[in-house]
C-alpha positions as MATLAB code, in Angstrom:
seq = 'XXXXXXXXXXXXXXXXXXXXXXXXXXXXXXXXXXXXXXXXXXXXXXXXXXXXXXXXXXXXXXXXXXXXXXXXXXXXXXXXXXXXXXXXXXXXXXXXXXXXXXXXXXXXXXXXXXXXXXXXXXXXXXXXXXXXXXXXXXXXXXXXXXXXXXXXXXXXXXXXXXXXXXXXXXXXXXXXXXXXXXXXXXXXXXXXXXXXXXXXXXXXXXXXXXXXXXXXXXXXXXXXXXXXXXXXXXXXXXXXXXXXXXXXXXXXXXXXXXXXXXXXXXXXXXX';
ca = [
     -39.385   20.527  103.035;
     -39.762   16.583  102.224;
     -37.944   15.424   98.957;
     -41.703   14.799   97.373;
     -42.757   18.160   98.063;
     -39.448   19.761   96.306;
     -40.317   17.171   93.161;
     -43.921   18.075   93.167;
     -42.675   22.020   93.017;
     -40.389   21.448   90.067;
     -42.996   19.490   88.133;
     -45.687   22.376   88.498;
     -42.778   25.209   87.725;
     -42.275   23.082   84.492;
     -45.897   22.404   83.846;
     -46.378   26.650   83.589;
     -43.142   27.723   81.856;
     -44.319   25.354   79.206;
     -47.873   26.624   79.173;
     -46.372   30.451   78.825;
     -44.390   28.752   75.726;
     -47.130   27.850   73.926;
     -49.035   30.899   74.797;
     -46.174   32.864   73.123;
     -46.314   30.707   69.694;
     -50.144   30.595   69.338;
     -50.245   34.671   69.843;
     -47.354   35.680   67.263;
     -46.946   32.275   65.475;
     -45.847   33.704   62.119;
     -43.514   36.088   64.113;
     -41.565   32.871   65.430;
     -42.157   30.813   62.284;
     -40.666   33.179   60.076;
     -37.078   33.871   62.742;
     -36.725   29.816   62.824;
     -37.502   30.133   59.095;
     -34.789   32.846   58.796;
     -32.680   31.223   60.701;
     -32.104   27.901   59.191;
     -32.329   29.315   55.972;
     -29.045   31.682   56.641;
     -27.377   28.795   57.776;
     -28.338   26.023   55.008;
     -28.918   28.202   51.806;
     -24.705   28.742   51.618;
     -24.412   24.909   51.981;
     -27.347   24.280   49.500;
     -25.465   26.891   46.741;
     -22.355   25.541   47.326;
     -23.418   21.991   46.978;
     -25.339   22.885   44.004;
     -22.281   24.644   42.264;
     -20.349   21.278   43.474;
     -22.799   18.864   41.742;
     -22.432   21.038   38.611;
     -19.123   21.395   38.577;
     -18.315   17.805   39.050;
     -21.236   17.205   36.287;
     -19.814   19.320   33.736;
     -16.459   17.449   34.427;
     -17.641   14.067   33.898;
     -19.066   14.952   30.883;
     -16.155   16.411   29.453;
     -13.828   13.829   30.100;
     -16.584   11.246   28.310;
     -16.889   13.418   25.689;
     -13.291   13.527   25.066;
     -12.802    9.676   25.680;
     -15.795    9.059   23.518;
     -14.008   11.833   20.844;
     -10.428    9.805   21.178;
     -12.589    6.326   19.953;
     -14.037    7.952   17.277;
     -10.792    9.514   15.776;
      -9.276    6.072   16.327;
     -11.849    4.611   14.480;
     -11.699    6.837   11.773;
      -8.093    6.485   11.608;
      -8.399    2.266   10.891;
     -11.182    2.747    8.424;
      -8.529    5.632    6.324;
      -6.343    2.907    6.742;
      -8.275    0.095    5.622;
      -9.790    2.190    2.140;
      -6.139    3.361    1.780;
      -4.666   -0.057    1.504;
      -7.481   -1.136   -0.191;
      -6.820    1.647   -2.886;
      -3.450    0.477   -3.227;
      -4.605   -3.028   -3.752;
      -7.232   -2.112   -6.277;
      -4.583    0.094   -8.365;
      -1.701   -2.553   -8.075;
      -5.099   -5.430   -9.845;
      -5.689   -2.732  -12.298;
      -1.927   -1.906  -13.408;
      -1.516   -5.718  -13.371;
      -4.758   -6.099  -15.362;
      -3.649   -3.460  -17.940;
      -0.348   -5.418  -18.540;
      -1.953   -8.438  -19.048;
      -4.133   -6.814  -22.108;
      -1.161   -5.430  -23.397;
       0.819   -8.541  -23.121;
      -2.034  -10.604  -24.649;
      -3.076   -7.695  -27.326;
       0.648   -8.316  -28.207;
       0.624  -11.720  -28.912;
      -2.168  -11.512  -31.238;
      -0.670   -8.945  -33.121;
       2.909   -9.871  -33.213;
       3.438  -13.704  -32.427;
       0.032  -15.721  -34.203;
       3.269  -17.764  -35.790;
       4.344  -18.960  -32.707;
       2.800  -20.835  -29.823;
       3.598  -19.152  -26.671;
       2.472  -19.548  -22.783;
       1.508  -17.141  -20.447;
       3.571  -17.769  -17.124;
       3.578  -15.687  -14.108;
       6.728  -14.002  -12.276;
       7.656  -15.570   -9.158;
      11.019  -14.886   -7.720;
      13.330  -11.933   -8.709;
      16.586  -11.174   -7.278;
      16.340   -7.559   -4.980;
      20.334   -7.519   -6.191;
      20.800   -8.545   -9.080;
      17.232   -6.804  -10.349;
      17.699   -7.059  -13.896;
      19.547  -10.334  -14.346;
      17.448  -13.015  -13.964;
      13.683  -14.164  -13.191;
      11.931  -17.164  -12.186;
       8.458  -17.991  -13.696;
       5.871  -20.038  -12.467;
       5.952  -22.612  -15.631;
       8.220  -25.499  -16.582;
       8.692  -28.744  -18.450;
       5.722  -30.046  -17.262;
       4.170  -26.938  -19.528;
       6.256  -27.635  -22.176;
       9.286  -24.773  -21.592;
      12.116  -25.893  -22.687;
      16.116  -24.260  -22.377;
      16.888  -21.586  -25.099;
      13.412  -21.004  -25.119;
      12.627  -16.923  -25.632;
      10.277  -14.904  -23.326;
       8.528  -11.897  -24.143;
       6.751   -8.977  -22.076;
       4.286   -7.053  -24.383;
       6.595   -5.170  -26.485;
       9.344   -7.326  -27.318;
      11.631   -9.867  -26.301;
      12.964   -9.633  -22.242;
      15.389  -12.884  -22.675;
      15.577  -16.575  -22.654;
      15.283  -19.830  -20.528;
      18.573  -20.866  -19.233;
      17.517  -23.777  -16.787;
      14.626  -25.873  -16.491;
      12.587  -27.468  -13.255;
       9.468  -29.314  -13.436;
       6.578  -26.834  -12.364;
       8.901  -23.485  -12.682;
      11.947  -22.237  -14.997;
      15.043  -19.522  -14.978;
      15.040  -17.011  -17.816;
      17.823  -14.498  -18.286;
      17.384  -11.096  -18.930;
      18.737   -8.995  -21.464;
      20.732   -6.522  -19.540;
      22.103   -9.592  -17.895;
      26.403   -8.846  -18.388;
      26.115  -12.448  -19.701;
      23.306  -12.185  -21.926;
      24.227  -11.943  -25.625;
      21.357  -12.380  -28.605;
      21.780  -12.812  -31.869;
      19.880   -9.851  -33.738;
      19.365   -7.600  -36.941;
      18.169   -4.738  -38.440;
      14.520   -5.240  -39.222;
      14.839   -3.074  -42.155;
      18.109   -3.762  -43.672;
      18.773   -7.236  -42.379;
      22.677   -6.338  -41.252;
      23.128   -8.356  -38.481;
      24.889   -8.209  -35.005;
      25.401   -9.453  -31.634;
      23.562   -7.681  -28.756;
      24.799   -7.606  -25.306;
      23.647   -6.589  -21.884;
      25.423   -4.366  -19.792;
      23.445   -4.329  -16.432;
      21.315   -1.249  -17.853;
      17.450   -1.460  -18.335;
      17.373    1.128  -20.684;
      19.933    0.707  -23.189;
      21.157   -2.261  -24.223;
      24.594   -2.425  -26.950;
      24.385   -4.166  -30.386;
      27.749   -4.582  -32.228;
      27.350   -5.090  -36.247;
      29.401   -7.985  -37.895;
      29.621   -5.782  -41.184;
      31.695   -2.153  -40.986;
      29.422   -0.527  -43.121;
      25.690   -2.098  -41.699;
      23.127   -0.051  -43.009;
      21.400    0.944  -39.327;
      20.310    4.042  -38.324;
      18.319    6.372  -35.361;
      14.424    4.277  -35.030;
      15.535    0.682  -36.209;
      13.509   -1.938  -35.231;
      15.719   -4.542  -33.825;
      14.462   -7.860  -34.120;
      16.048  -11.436  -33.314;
      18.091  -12.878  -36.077;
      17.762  -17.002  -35.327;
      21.316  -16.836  -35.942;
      22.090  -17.839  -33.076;
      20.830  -21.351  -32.781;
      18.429  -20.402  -29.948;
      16.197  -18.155  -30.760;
      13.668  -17.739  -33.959;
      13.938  -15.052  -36.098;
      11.703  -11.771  -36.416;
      10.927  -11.752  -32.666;
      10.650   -7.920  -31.878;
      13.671   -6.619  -29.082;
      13.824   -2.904  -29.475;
      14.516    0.235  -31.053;
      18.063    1.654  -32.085;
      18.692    5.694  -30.204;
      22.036    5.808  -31.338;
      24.752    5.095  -34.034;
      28.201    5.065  -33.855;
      31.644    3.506  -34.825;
      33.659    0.607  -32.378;
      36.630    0.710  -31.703;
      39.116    1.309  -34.257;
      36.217    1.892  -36.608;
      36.204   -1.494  -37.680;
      32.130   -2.118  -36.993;
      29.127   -0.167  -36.144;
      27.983   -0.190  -33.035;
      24.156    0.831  -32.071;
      22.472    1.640  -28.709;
      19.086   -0.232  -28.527;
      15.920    0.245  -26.495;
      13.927   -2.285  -25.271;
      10.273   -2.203  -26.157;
       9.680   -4.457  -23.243;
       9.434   -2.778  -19.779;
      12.230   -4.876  -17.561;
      11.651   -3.237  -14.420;
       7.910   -4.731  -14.280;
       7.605   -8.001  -14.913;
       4.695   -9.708  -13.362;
       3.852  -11.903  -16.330;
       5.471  -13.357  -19.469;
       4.529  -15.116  -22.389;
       7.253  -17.828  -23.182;
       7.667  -18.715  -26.842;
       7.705  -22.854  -27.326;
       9.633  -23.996  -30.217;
];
């Protein structure tokens, strides 16, 4: 048979089979619908679930790890702002404490010192050593402070100028080892010498007289005895009595009024 006659066979062979086809899908069309149906559904339906339980999986992941990254800010956060009020606390407390002494210092000075003419002076320089030795004050001779000149916390006397600059001085405290102020008994006027000894809280008076009338709640004052200070300035209070060595004088231990360990501002007495 020719080549064209083979080709014409196929063609009409091809031509029916495809005819039958269609026959077979118009007759039972849901029938074949429904298997194709079945068919990719059994194979894609696992995918889709799986995808599905992928997407949420992943979802749910993401958000956690925003939600804790966004959870990690906000603790920082809170953490600076605790910070912040908490230093601002301290800051407020330290103005109000320094506010309070103030009053008391200036409450003082009306009460106790409207004979003298004083100036308040702020603490600028303390030794982290030698604590209670000396201080340095923000006032000098251009304010009119001159050496010897006393200074006063409220309560009482805290010590004495010992040098002199030009905007700021050096004043000596009374616990100072070389600190020594000439002082009395307030009530009985026996005198004495009072000495530091490196102590804040009790400082050591020795009596010039054996039998110095002094006892337990004395109020120590200066005595002006001693060239450098005026006399009647308040110091502190006397806690004990006893007898020196050999019993030859009375010695006393006195109190400050003053508080030495805080010292932010001082009134200096100008004479």
């Amino acid at each position: 048979m020719p080549r064209r006659g083979v080709l014409r066979l196929y063609l009409a062979a091809a031509l029916v089979l495809g005819l039958v086809f269609l026959e077979s899908l118009t007759v039972h069309p849901r029938l074949s619908v429904s298997r194709v149906s079945g068919v990719v559904n059994s194979v894609l339906l696992p995918l889709e679930l799986g995808t599905h339980s992928a997407v949420q999986w992943v979802s749910g992941a993401v958000y956690a790890v925003g939600g804790a990254f966004s959870a990690e800010r906000q603790n920082t956060a809170l953490r600076v702002e605790v910070s912040r009020l908490q230093s601002q606390l301290a800051s407020l407390q330290a103005v109000r404490g320094q506010n309070r002494r103030l009053t008391q210092l200036l409450k003082f000075r009306q009460r106790s010192l409207e004979k003298f003419h004083t100036l308040t002076a702020p603490v600028v320089g303390r030794s982290p050593v030698n604590w209670l030795d000396q201080i340095v004050i923000a006032a000098g001779a251009g304010q009119g402070i001159k050496y010897g000149d006393p200074v006063l916390s409220y309560g009482g006397l805290v010590g004495r100028v010992i040098s002199v600059g030009g905007q700021s001085a050096t004043v000596m405290l009374l616990p100072d080892p070389e600190s020594a102020i000439g002082a009395m008994v307030a009530r009985s006027g026996d005198a004495g010498v009072l000495d530091g000894n490196g102590e804040a809280s009790t400082l050591k008076m020795q009596f010039f007289s054996a039998g110095a009338n002094v006892r337990r709640g004395d109020l120590i004052v200066t005595s002006g005895l001693d060239g450098n200070l005026p006399a009647g300035v308040p110091i502190g209070r006397v806690t004990t009595v006893g007898q020196g060595d050999f019993g030859l004088v009375h010695e006393a231990d006195v109190t400050p009024l003053a508080n030495l360990d805080r010292l932010d501002t001082v009134l200096v007495v100008l004479q």
